[in-house]
ROFI-334960 format. One record per residue (C-alpha): x, y, z; residue in three letters; chain. Coordinates in steps of 0.05 Angstrom, whole numbers. Layout:
% residues N
PT       c1       c2       c3   residu   chaine
PT        X        Y        Z      ALA        A
...
% end
This chain:
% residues 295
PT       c1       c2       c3   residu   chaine
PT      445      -62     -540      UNK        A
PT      403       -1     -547      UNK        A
PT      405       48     -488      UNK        A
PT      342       54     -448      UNK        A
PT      299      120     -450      UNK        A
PT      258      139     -389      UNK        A
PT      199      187     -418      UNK        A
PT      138      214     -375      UNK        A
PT       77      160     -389      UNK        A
PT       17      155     -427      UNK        A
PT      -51      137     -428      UNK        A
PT      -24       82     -481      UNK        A
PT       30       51     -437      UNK        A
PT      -14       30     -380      UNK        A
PT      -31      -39     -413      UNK        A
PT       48      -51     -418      UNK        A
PT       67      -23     -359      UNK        A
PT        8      -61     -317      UNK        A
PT       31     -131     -350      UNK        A
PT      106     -118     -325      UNK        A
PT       76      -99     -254      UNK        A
PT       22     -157     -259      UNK        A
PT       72     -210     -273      UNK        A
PT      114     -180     -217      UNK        A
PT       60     -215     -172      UNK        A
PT       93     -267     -125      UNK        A
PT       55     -323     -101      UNK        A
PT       82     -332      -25      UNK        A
PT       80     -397        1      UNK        A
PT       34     -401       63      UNK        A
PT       79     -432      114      UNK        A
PT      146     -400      104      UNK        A
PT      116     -331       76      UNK        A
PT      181     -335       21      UNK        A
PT      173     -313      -53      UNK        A
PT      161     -372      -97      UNK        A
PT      214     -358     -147      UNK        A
PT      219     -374     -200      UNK        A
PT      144     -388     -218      UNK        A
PT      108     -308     -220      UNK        A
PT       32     -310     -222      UNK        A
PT      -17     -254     -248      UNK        A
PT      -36     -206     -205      UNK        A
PT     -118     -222     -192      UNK        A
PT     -160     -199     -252      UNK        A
PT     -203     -153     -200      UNK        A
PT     -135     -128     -167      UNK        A
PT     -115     -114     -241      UNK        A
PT     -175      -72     -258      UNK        A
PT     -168      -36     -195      UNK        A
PT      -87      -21     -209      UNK        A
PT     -114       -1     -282      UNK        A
PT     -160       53     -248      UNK        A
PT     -116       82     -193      UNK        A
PT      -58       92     -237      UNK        A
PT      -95      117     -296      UNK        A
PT     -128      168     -240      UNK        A
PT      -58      186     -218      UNK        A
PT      -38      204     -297      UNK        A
PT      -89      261     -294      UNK        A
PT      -72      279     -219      UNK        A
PT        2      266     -222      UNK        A
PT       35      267     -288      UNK        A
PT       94      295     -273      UNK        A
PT      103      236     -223      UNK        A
PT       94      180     -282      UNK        A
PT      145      154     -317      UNK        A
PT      163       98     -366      UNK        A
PT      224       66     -390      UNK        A
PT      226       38     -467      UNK        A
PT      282        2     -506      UNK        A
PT      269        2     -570      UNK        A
PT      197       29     -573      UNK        A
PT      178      -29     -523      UNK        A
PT      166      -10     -449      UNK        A
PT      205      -45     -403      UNK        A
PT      191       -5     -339      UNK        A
PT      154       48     -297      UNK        A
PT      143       87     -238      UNK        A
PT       78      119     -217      UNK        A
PT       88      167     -154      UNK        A
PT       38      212     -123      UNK        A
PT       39      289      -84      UNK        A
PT      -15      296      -37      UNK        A
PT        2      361        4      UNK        A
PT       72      358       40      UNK        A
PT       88      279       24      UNK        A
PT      109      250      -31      UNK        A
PT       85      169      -49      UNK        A
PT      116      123      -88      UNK        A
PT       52       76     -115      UNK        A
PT       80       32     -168      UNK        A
PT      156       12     -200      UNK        A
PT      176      -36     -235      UNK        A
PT      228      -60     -282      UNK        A
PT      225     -122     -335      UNK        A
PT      277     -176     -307      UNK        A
PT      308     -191     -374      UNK        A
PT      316     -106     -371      UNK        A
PT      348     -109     -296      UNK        A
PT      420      -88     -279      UNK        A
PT      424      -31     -334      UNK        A
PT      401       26     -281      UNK        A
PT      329       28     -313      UNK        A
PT      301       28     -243      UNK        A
PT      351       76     -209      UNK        A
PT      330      133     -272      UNK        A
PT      256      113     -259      UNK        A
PT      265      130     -184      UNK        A
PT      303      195     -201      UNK        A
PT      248      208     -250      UNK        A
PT      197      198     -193      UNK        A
PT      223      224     -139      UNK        A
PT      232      299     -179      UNK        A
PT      162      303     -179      UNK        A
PT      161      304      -97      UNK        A
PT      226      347      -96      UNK        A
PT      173      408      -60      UNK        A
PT      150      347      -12      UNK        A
PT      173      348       64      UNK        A
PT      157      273       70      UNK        A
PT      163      213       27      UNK        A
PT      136      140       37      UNK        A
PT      129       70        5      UNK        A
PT      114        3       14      UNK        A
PT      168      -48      -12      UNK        A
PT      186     -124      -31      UNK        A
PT      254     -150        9      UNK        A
PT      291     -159      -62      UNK        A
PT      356     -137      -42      UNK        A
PT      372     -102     -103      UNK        A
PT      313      -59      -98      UNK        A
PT      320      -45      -21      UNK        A
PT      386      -24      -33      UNK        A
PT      360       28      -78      UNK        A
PT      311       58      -30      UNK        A
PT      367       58       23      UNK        A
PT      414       93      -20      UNK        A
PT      358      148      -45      UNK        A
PT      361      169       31      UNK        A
PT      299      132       58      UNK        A
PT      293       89      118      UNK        A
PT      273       27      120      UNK        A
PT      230       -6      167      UNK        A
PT      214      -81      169      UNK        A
PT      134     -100      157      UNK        A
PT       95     -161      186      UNK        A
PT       33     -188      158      UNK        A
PT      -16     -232      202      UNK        A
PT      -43     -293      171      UNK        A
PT      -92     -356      194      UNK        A
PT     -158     -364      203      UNK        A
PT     -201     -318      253      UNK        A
PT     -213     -344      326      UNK        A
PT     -291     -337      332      UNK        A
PT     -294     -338      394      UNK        A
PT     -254     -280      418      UNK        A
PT     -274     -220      374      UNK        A
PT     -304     -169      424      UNK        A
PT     -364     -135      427      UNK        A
PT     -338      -66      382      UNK        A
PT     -387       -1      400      UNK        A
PT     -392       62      361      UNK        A
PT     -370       38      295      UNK        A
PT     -415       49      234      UNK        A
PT     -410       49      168      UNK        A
PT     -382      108      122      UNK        A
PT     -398      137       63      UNK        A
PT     -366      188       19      UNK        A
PT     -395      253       73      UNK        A
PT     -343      224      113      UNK        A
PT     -279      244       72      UNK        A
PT     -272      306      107      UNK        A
PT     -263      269      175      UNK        A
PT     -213      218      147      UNK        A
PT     -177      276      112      UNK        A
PT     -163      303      191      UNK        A
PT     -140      238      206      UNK        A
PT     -100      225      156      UNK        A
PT      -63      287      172      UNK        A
PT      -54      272      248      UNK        A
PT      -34      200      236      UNK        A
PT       10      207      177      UNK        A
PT       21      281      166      UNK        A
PT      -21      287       97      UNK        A
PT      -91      271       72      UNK        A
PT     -113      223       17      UNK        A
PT     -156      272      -18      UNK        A
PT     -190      245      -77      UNK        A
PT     -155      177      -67      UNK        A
PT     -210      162       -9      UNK        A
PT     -259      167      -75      UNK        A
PT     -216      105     -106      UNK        A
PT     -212       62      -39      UNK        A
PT     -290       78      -34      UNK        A
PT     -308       53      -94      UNK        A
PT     -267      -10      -76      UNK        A
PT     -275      -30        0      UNK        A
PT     -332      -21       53      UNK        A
PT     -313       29       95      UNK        A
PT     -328       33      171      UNK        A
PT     -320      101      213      UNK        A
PT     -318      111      287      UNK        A
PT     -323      182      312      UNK        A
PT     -331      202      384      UNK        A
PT     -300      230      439      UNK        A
PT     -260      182      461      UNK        A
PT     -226      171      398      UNK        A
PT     -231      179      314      UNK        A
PT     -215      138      265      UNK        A
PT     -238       95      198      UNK        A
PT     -219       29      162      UNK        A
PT     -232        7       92      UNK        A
PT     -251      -75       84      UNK        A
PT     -245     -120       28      UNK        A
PT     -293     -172       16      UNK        A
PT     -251     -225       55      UNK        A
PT     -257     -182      123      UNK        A
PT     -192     -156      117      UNK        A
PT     -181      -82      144      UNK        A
PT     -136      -47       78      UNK        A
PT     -132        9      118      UNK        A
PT     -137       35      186      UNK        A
PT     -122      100      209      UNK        A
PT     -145      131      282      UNK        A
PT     -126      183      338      UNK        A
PT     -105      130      390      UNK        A
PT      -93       50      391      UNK        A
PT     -158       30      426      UNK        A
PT     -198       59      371      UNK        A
PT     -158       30      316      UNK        A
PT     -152      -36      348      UNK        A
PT     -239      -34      349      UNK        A
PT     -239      -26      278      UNK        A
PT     -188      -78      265      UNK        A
PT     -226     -118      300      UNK        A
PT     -304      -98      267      UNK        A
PT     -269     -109      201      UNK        A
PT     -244     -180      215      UNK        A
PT     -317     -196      253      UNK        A
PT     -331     -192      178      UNK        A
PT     -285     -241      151      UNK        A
PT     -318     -316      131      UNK        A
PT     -313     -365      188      UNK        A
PT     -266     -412      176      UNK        A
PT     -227     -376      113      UNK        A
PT     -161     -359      113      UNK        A
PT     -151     -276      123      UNK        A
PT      -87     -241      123      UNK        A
PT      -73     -173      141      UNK        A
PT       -7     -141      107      UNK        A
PT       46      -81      124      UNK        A
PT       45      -82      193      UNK        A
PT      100      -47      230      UNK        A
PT      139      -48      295      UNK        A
PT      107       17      311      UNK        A
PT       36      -11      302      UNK        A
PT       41      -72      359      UNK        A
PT      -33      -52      382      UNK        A
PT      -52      -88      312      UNK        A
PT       -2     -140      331      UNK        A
PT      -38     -150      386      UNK        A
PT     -104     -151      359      UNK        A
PT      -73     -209      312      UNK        A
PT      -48     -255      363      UNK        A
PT     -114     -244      400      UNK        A
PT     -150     -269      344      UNK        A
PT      -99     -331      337      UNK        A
PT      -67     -307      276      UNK        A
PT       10     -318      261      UNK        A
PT       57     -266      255      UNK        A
PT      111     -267      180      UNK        A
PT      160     -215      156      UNK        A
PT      140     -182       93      UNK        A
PT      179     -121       66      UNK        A
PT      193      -52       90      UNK        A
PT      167       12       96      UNK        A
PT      211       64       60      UNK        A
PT      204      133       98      UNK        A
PT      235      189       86      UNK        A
PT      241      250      139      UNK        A
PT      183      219      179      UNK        A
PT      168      163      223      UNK        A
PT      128      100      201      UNK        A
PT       54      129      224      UNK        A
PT       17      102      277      UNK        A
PT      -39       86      297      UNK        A
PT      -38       61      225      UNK        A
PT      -47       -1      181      UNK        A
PT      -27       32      112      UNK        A
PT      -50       10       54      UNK        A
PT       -1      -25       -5      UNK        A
PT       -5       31      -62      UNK        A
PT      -41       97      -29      UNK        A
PT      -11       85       26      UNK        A
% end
């Protein structure tokens, strides 16, 4: 069998590598929140355009943090990582499963992780495949169990939310400084890619700073603030948004974040495992909801 070659990626391998990664999209079954193996579905064709776009942005940002594997000519594998100042992202990997157990993926980490070797902090968002967690685990990263919240919105007890607008792109600067407090690095040009994606809502006073970013279901992405009452106000003006009656689930929830938790069970939603949260030489940030790839 012909040995694997791990090679920095190009423009040209993004169709390839976004196929492996978009049939790497589990459906999860809605009452026991467990991967429906073996059956993979595609990753949404507006997700897909949206993956297409960030990671093509992050080859002209990042190269030195993209990477392919190929056996034979034919890719079988990638990581796409990011550096934005001191912390280091993993925002995509992924290995073919006829290709697994032939250390593809632990040379794709290596590969990856080089590029945030200058990088005081690292962090990720991760499936619970035990081969893969092992990985992290043994690359010296911590892992820390995520919860998603899932169910349909109780009407009736969303509050009355005050001092939340919405944001445009003269706002970056702002959620640059709170990026930094709540997670110890700013998303930089990567607010201009979850801009041109989700409605974005800003609160900025006094008492308390902080933004979200929305999808078109009502579901807060993102939420990053100086203190738990503000976050948990934009948690809850994002899911005011949501349909009435649809189904809304918010993802990567951690222990550290129980104010959105809170907010959750408020709002009658049910609480699932769902991954981890790979940090290295940090602590998972709070008061934060991150979001999947950008983190």
């Amino acid at each position: 069998m012909t040995a694997p070659v791990v090679r920095p990626m190009r423009e040209e391998d993004l169709e390839a590598f976004g196929e492996i990664t978009a049939t790497s999209y589990f459906e999860v079954d809605a009452r026991t929140y467990q991967r429906a193996w073996p059956d993979p579905v595609r990753r949404p064709p507006g997700r897909n355009a949206h993956w297409m776009r960030r990671t093509g942005r992050a080859l002209a940002t990042d190269p030195g943090g993209c990477w392919v594997a190929e056996v034979d000519g034919e890719v079988v594998g990638g990581a796409v990582s990011r550096v934005r100042e001191l912390m280091w992202i993993l925002a995509s990997f992924a290995v073919r499963p006829d290709q697994q157990g032939r250390g593809i993926g632990t040379q794709l980490m290596a590969a990856a992780m080089h590029h945030g070797r200058g990088c005081l902090r690292g962090m990720f968002a991760a499936s619970a495949d035990p081969g893969a967690v092992r990985r992290y685990r043994l690359a010296g990263f911590d892992l820390h169990p995520q919860m998603l919240l899932t169910g349909v919105v109780d009407r009736s007890a969303i509050p009355v939310v005050e001092r939340v607008r919405e944001g445009t792109a003269a706002d970056v600067e702002l959620m640059n400084s709170v990026d930094r407090r709540t997670r110890g690095a700013a998303h930089l040009d990567d607010h201009d890619l979850l801009l041109d994606q989700f409605r974005l809502v800003v609160t900025d006073h006094t008492t308390g700073s902080g933004y979200a970013y929305v999808d078109d279901d009502g579901v807060p992405v993102l939420v990053a603030a100086t203190n738990r009452r503000t976050a948990s106000g934009l948690m809850w003006e994002a899911l005011a948004s949501s349909t009435p009656g649809a189904q809304v689930e918010v993802r990567h929830i951690t222990a550290a974040n129980a104010w959105a938790l809170d907010v959750g069970l408020a709002a009658r939603l049910a609480i699932y495992t769902n991954g981890y949260l790979c940090v290295r030489q940090m602590k998972p940030p709070a008061p934060y909801v991150h979001h999947g790839s950008l983190l």
